[in-house]
N, C-alpha and C positions, 0 to 999 in steps of 0.2 A: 436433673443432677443426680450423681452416684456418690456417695461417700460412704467409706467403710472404717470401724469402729477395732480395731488391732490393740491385743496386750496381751498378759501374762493369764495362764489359766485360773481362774478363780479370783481376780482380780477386780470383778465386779462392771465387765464388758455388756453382759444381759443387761441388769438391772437399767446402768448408764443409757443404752440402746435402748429401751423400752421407753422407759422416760423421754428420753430423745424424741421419738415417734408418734408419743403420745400428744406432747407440747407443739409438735410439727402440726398434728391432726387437727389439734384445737384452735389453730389458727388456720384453719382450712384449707390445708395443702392435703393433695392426693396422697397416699406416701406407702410402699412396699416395707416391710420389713422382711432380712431372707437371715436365716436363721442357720451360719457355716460350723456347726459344732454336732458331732457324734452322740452329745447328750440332748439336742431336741428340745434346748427349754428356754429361747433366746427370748420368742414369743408368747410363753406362758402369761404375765403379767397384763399385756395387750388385750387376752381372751378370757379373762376373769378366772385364769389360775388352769384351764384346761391343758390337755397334751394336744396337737394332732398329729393326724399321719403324714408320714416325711414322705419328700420326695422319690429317694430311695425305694423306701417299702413300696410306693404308689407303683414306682418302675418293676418292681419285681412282679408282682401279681395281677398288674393288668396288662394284658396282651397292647402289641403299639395301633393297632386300627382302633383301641379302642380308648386310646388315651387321650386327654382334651384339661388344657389349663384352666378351667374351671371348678376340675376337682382338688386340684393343689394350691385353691389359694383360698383365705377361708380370712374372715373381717373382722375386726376388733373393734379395740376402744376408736370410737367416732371415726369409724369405717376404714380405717387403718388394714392395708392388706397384710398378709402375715405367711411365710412359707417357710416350713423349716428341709434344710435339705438332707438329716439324717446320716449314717452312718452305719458300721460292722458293729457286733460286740465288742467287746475290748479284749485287747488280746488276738484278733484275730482280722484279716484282708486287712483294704488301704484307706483308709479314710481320705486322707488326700483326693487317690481315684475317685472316690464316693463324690467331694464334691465339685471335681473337673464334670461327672457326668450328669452332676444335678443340675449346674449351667447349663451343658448344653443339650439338656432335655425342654429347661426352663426357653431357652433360646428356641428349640425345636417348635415348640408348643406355641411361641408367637408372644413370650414373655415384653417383647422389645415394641408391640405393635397395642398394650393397653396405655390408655391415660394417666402418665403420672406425674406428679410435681420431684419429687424423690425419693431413692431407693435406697434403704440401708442397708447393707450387710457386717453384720457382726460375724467377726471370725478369731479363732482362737490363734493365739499370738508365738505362742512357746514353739512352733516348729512351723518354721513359712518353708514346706513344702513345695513343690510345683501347685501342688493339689490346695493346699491352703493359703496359697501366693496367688488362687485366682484372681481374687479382686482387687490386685494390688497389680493389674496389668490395666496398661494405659483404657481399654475398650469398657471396661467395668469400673472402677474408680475414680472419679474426678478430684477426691480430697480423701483426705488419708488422717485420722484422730488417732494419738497416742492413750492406751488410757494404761497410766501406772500411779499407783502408790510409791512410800517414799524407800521400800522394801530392795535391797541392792538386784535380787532377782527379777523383780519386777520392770526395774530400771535397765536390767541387761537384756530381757525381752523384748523391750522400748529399742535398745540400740538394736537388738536381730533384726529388729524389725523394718528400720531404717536402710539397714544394710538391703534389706529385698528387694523396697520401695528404691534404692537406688540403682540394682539393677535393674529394673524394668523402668527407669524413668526416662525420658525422651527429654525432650528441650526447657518443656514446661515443668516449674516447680509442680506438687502435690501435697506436701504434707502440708496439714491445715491444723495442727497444733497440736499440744500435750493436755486433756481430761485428767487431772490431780484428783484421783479416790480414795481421801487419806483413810489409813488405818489408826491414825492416832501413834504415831511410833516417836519417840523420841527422834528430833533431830530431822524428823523429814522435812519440815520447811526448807532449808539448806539441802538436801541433798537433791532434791525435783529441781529446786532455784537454780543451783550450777549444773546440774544435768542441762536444762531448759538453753542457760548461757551456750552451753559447751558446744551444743548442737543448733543454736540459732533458733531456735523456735519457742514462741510465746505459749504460756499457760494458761489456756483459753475461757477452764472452767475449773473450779476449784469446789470439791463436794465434800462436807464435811462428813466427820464417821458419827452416824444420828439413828436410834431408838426407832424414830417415826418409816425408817427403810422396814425396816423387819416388821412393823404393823401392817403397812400396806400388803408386802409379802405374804401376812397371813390370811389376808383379804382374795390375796389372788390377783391385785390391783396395782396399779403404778403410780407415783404420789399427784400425778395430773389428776387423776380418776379418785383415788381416796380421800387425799389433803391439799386441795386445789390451792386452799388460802396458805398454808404455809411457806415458807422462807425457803425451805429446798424444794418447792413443785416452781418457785419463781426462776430457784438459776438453770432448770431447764431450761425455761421460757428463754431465758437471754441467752442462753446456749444454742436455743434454735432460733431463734433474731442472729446469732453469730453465721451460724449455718447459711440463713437467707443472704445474710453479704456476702458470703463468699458465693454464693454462686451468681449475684450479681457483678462483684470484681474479684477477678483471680491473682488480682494483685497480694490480697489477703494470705496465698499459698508460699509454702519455702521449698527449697531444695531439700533433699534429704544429705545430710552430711553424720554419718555415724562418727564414733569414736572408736580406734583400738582399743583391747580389749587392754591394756595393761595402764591405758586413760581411763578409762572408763572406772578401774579396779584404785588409782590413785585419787581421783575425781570426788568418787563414792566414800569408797571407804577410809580414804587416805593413806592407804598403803603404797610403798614405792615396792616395785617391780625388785626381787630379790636372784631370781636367775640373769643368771651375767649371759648364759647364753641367747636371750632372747631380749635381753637392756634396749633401751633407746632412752636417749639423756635429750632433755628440753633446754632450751636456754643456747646460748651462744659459746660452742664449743670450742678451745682453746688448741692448735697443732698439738698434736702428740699428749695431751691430757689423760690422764688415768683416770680411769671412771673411779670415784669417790665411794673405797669401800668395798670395790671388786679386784681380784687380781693384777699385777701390775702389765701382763701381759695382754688385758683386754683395755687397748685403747682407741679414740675418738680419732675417725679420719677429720683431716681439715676440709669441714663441711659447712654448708649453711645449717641455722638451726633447723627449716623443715624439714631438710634431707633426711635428717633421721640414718644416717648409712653409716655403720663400722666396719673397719677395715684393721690389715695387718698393723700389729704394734710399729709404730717407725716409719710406716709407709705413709706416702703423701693423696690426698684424696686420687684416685682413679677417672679417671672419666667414666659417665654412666653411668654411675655409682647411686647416683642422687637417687630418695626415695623409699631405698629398699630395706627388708627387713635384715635382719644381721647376716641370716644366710644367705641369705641374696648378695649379701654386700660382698660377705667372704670370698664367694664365687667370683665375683665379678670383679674383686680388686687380685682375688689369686691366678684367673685367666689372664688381665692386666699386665701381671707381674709375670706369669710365667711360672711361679713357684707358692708355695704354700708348706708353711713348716708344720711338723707337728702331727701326732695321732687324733684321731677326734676323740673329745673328752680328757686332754691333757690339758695340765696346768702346772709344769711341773716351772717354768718363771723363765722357759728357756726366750721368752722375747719374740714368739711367734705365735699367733692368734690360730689356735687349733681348727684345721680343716673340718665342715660337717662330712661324715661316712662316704658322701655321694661323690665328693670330690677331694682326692689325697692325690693330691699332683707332684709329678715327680721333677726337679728341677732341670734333670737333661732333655726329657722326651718331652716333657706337657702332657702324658697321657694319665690314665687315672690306673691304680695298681691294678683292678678290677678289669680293666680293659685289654690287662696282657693277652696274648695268643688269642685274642678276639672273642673271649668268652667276657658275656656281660651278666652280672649276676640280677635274675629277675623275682623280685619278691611271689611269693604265692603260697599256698599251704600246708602246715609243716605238722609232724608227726610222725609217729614208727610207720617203714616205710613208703613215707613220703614223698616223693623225686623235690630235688633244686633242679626245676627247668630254667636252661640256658643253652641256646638262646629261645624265642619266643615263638613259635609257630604257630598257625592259624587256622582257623575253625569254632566250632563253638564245645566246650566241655561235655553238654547235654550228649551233641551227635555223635560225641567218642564214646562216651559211656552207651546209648543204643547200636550205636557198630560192635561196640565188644559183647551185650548179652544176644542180641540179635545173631548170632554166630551156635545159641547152644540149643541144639533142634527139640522143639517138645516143650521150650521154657515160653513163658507169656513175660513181654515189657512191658510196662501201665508205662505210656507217657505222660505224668502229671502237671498240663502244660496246657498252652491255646491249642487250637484247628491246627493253625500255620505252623507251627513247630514240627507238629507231626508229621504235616503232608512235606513239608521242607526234606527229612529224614527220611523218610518212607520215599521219596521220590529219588534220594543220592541211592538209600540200598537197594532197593527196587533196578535201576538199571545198572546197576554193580551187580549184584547177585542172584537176584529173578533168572536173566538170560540163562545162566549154566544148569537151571531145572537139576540142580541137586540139593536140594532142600527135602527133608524126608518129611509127610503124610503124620499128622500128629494124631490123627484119628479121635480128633475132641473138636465138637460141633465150632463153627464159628459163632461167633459174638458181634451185639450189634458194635458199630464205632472201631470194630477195626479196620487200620488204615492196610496191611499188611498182613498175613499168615505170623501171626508171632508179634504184633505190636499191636496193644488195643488204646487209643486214645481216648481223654480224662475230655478234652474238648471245654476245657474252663472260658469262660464267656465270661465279661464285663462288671456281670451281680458276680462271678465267682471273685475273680479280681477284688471287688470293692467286700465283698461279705468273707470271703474265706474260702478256699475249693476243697476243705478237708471232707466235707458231707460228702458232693461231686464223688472226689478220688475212692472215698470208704462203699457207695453204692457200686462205682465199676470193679471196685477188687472182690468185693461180695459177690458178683456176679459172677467173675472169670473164677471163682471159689467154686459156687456152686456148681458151674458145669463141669470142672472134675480137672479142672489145672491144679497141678500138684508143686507146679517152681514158678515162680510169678520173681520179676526184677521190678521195682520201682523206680524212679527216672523221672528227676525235678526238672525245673525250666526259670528261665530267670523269672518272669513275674511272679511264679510261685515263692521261689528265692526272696524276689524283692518282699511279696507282701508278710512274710514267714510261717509260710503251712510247712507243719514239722511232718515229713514224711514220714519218720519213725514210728514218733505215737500210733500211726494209723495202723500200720505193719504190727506194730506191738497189738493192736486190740485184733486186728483180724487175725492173727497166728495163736491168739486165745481162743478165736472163736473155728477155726479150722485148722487146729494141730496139727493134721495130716501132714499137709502141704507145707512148703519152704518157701518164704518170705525175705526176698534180699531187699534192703532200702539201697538207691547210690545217690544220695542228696549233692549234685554237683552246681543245682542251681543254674542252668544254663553256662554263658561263661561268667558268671559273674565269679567261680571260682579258680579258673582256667580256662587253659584252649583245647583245641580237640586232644590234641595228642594225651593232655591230663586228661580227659573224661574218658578218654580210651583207658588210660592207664589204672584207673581208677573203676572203672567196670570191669576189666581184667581183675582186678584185686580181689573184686566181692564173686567173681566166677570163682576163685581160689579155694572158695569157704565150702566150696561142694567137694576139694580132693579131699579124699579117706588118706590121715596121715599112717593107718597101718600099714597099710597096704605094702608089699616087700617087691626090692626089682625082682625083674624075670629076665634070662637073656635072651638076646635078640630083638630085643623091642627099643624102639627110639622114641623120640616127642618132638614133634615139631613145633616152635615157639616163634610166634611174631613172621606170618607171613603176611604180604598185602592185599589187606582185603578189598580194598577201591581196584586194586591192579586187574585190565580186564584179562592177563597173563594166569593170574592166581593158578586154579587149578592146571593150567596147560603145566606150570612148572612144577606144580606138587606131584603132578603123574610121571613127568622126567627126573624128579627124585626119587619119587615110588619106586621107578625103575631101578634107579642106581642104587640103591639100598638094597633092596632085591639079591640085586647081583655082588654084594656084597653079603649080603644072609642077613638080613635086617628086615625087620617088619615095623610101621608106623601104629602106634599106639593111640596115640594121640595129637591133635590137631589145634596145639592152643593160642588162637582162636579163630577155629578157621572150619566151617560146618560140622562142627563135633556134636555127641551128643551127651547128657549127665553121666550117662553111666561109662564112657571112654576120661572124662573128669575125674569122676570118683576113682579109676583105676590109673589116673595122672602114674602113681610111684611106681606103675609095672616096671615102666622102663629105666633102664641104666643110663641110658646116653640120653642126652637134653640137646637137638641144635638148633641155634637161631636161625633161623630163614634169611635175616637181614641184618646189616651191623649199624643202625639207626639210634638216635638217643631213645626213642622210646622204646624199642626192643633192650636195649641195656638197662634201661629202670626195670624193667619186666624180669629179665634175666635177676638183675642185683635181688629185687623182690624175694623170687621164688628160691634164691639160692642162700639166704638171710634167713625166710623163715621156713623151709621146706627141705632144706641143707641139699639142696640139687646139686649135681657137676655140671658142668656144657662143654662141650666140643669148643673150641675155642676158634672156629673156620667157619663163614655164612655159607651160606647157599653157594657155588662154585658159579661165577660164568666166565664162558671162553674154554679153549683147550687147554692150556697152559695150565689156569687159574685150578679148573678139575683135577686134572692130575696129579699135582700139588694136595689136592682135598682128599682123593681117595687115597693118598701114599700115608696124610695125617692121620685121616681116620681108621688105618687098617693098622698103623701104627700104635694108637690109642686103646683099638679093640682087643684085637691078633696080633699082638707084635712078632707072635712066629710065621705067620703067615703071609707071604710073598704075591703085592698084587700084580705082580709083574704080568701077567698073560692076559688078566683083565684089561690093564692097562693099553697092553699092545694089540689087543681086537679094536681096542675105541681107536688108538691112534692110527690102525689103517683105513679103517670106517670113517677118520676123519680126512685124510691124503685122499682116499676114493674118491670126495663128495668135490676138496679144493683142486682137483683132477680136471672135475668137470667145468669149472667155472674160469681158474687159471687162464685158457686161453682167450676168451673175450676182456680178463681187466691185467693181465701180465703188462708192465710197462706205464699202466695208464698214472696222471698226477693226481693226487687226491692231499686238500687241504682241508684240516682239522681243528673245526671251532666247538668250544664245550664251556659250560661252568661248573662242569664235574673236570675233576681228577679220575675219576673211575673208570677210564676207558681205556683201559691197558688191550682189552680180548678184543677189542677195535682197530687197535695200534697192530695189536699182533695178526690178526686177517688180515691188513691188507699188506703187509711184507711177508705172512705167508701166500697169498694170490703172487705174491714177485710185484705188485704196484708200488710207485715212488713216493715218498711220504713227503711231500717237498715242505711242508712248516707245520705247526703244531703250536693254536694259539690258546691259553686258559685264561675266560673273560673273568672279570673283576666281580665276585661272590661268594658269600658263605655257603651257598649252596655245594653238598659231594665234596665237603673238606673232609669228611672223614676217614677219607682211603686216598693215598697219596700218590703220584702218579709213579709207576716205573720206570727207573732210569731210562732214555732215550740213546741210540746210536751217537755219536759224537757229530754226522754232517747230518744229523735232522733238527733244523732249529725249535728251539723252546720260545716262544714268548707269555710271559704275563700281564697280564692287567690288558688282553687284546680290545682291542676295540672296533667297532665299525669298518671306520674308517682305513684304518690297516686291512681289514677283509677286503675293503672293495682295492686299498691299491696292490695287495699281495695277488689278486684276483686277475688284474690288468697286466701286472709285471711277471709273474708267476705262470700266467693261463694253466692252473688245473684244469683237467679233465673230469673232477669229482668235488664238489666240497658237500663236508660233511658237518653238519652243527647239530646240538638238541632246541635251537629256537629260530625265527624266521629274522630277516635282517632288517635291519629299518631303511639299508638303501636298496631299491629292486636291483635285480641280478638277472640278466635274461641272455648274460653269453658263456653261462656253465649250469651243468646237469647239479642241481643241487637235493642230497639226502639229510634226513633225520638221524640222530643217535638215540635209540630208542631210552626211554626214563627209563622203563620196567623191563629190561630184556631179558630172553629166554635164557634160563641155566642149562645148565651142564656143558658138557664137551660141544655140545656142533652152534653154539650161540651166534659164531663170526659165520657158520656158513647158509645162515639165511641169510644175512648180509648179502653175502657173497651172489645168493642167486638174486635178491634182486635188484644187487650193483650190475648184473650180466646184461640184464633186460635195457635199463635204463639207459646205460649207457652205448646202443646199439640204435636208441632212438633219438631223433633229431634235437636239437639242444634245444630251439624253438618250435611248437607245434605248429604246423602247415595253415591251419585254420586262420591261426593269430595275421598273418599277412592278407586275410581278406581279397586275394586276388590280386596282390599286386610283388612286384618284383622281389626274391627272395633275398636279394642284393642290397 
């Protein structure tokens, strides 16, 4: 049998458990005691006042061929086995982890295969963790002991604790009673007695507060072993005769049924619940009754009493309803209804039960004000220059923040994180940016544990997790110190995050001990702070800290901001702007963030012109950023693709620069350059029907090649996504139809009805298609001027080839 010992920290759980174990012993039962507390002293009493070495510590400095459950269990008062599973400092890793991996080392080791009658584990009560909720899963616990005094924290520990026990409870009851450790407090008899009521469970063992505890204490001894004949070494004894029935009938065990917490709070201390916002009224509620003492606008739906559910003033219960806590209610009786009056946090008596923030529904649409133009506003982290990301994209924070420092050639990333994080990242940039072997030579020896030229990984293991990785992270950044990195980016992970290794402090003590060099922290925490695009946005940030704000423009020079660095296009298009800039009398400065290096950073303000690469939210956080605290301008025109879309770009920006200057003759080299190239292709797609599936709107320089080829645009369908809203489509000819919201469906009967010669999407169809030539719209297409006329060649090819490949017929009739 496994039963384990749960309450309030200091509460007097050791002691109670000792004694327990001791009394178990003496009536000659085999018996474990395991020891779930960071302070390692559950088992002192057992071992005549001694410490031993935890679990933990054993895992750390003995290699695993050479580990064996013999040395972790060490014997007590009348052979009572004893293990403590240990713990970090305080203040620092997870204690929780600590004791998920002391189980299943304990497991590992063949814990489950010694002879035993029963196994305590004492664990501490105030935060039931995953990690400190081990034994309170059905596999390790067979009976579950409250132990509280009559202290209202102690008592609210008791209910956290139930609450856990009732998550992981299965069919069969568990909890085997309440251990009363009075502290002698005024009024506690009554408060344990209806706590005990409230929650169904008996008071099994009643300890008084007695002198002869801290005697034995001082002996090192437990009152079995010190004061055998006294009055409290006896209610052990019956405490553990109680123990024996229960594991003879589990009839003896209850459910776990906690209390809310504003029962729990009226219960104890006798306080009634004084926010109206979060009220529930007991008793047999009355239609349309005003809660007694609250506003006359917050009243009682017509409910049963358990329901517990408030609803709008006037309104009659909802269906549903039943159950829920007040915002729960609101919601569900204001979807119900349809309307919901009122700002949240009003009271001003107008007779409408104030909506919470989440839901202010509008009485014509149903929809939430927040929901307008399909922007949902998404909580995250706020401060100067801080983006409101909406909507929510994906990735994890970390890999944004190493995609943006990862870009500044010469600089080292500490990833301060697991193995897997690293090679996860080092594997997306690795084949994103490795192939184009322009990465420049930093001519600083490599280091062990880099996963990458430019990323050294901290490689936190299990002890770092449970004890702290700040050591770990302080010996790798010493390292990359010493060999003569002079810019090092730091780069959290979520278990770092989770467990709280403060990345600063580290940064701060090695930037005393190596002056020289620049030390950026980006504590992004995995995503537990964000998604990628934030971690991107936020590595861009701390790259910021390297421009020299003296620095004066210079003319001629531009900056390029926010190109895509996943895109396997990236460079192909920064050298077809290269060009066009060129030819414009413009030189690129800088590349932010896009294989730059510090010193083209530090010279960030040569340039006068600032343009985005892309018109994306996180290139406009970026932009808003640098333009706030760095007082930038920007070209107010992304990267040009298509002919059109260029021409338009180069007439803006020669306008912005030279307004006396005429691009007129530039302009007309490109647009014969471009006639030449649709010359060639022209007669193989002149004529042909080409249908148009997209969930972008962005495909104007798409539209516009193939009625420059002279091809027939017969429909034009945009599927139903937030995806590419942020550029709107170009008015269409008046006999090329539009559709929205396209679907499937419509493709395959447009398909049938229509017979294109060409259909064109950016995603694959879910019905197969095997009687038209079907193309891609590329995500990431080539800029400038001739974008439509790759298309174009190899729309020539394709469609010159057979619809269905020869092969596919296997030999038999083509027919």
């Amino acid at each position: 049998m496994q039963i384990a010992l749960y309450g309030k920290g200091g509460i007097g759980k050791s002691t109670i458990s000792a004694n327990l174990s001791a009394a178990l012993a003496e009536s000659g039962k085999s018996i474990l005691q395991v020891g779930c507390d960071p302070k390692s002293d559950s088992t002192r009493l057992l071992l005549g006042g001694r410490k031993i070495p935890t679990v933990l510590d054993y895992l750390r400095k003995t290699p695993p061929d050479k580990q064996n459950l013999e040395s972790l269990l060490f014997k007590g008062f009348k052979g009572a086995a004893c293990v403590e599973t240990g713990g970090p400092k305080p203040g620092v890793g997870c204690a929780g982890r600590g004791i998920l991996s002391s189980f299943e080392a304990l497991v590992r080791l063949g814990i489950r295969d010694v002879p035993l009658d029963l196994v305590l584990y004492d664990v501490l009560g105030d935060v039931v963790c995953g990690g400190f909720a081990v034994p309170l899963r059905s596999e390790y616990a067979d009976a579950v002991f409250l132990v509280t005094s009559g202290e209202f924290m102690a008592i609210y520990a008791a209910n956290n604790i139930l609450r856990g026990i009732k998550n992981f409870e299965d069919s069969a009851p568990r909890v085997a009673g309440i251990i009363r450790n009075s502290r002698g407090l005024e009024d506690e008899d009554r408060r344990i007695s209806a706590f005990s009521k409230a929650v169904g469970l008996p008071v099994v063992a009643s300890i008084p507060r007695s002198e002869i505890f801290s005697r034995a204490e001082k002996a090192g001894k437990t009152l079995i072993e010190a004061f055998p004949e006294s009055e409290n070494a006896e209610l052990f004894r019956e405490l553990a005769r109680h123990v024996e029935k229960i594991g003879k009938d589990r009839c003896l065990l209850y459910p776990a049924k906690p209390l809310e917490d504003w029962e729990l709070e009226e219960l104890v201390l006798g306080r009634s619940p004084e926010n109206s916002a979060s009220v529930f009224i007991q008793g047999e509620p009355e239609e349309n009754d005003v809660c007694e003492g609250e506003p006359e606008e917050y009243a009682v739906c017509e409910c049963e009493p358990e329901e517990r559910a408030f609803c709008e003033c006037g309104l009659e219960k909802e269906p549903g309803c039943e159950g829920m806590t007040i915002n729960e209610a609101v919601e569900c009786c204001s979807e119900a209804r349809g309307t919901c009056g009122g700002e949240a946090g009003d009271s001003s008596g107008s007779g409408d039960l104030p909506c919470p923030d989440s839901l202010r529904v509008k009485p014509a649409s149903g929809k939430a004000e927040e929901e307008e133009e399909g922007e949902v506003p998404v909580p995250g982290p706020s401060g100067p220059g801080t983006p409101e990301l909406k909507p929510p994209l994906y990735g994890c924070a970390f890999a944004g923040a190493v995609t943006a420092t990862f870009q500044v050639n010469g600089a080292l990333t500490v990833l301060h994180g697991p193995r897997s994080c690293a090679h996860i990242i080092s594997d997306a940039l690795a084949s994103s940016f490795l192939r184009s072997g322009s990465f420049k030579k930093t001519g600083v020896k490599g280091l062990e544990g880099q996963v990458l030229p430019g990323l050294l990984a901290v490689d936190m293991e299990e002890e770092d997790i449970i004890f702290g990785g700040l050591e770990k992270l302080s010996c790798r950044m010493e390292e990359a110190l010493a060999s003569g990195r002079k810019l090092l980016f730091v780069v959290s992970t979520c278990p770092s995050g989770i467990i709280g290794d403060d990345i600063e402090k580290v940064v701060l003590k090695m930037g005393r001990l190596y002056p020289g060099a620049r030390i950026l922290p980006i504590p992004v925490d995995g995503n537990l702070t964000g998604d990628f695009s934030y971690g991107f946005f936020e590595g861009c940030k701390k790259v910021t800290e390297l421009i020299d704000p003296a620095v004066r423009p210079e003319e001629g020079l531009v900056n390029i901001i926010g190109e895509r660095n996943f895109s396997p296009r990236d460079e192909e298009n920064f050298r077809i702007m290269e060009e066009l800039l060129e030819g414009l009398g413009l030189r690129v400065n800088c590349r932010f963030l896009s294989r730059t290096d510090p010193s083209s950073i530090r010279a960030f303000k040569k340039a006068g012109l600032n343009l985005l690469a892309y018109d994306s939210l996180e290139n406009r956080m970026l932009r808003d950023y640098l333009s706030e605290y760095f007082g930038l301008g920007f070209f107010e025109h992304p990267f040009p693709v298509g002919f059109r879309d260029s021409s338009r770009w180069v007439k803006a920006l020669a306008k912005s620069l030279t307004p006396e200057k005429d691009p007129g003759r530039f302009l007309e080299s490109r647009e014969q350059e471009y006639r030449d190239e649709l010359h060639k292709y022209a007669p193989h797609l002149e004529g042909k029907k080409v249908l148009v599936v997209s969930y972008s709107q962005d495909i104007s320089w798409v539209l516009d090649t193939i009625l420059d080829l002279g091809m027939e645009l017969v429909k034009v369908g945009i599927r139903a996504s937030s995806f590419g809203k942020d550029k709107q489509l170009t008015p269409l000819p008046e006999n090329i139809p539009l559709v929205d919201n396209y679907t499937d469906l419509q493709r395959a009967e447009d398909i049938k009805s229509l017979k294109p010669d060409l259909v064109l999407s950016g995603y694959a169809p879910l019905i197969p298609e095997e009687s038209v030539h079907c193309d891609t719209i590329p995500f990431s297409p080539r800029v400038g001027f001739m974008s439509g006329i790759e298309l174009a060649k190899r729309w020539s090819t394709l469609l010159r080839l057979p619809v269905v490949e020869g092969w596919k017929y296997d030999g038999g009739d083509e027919e």
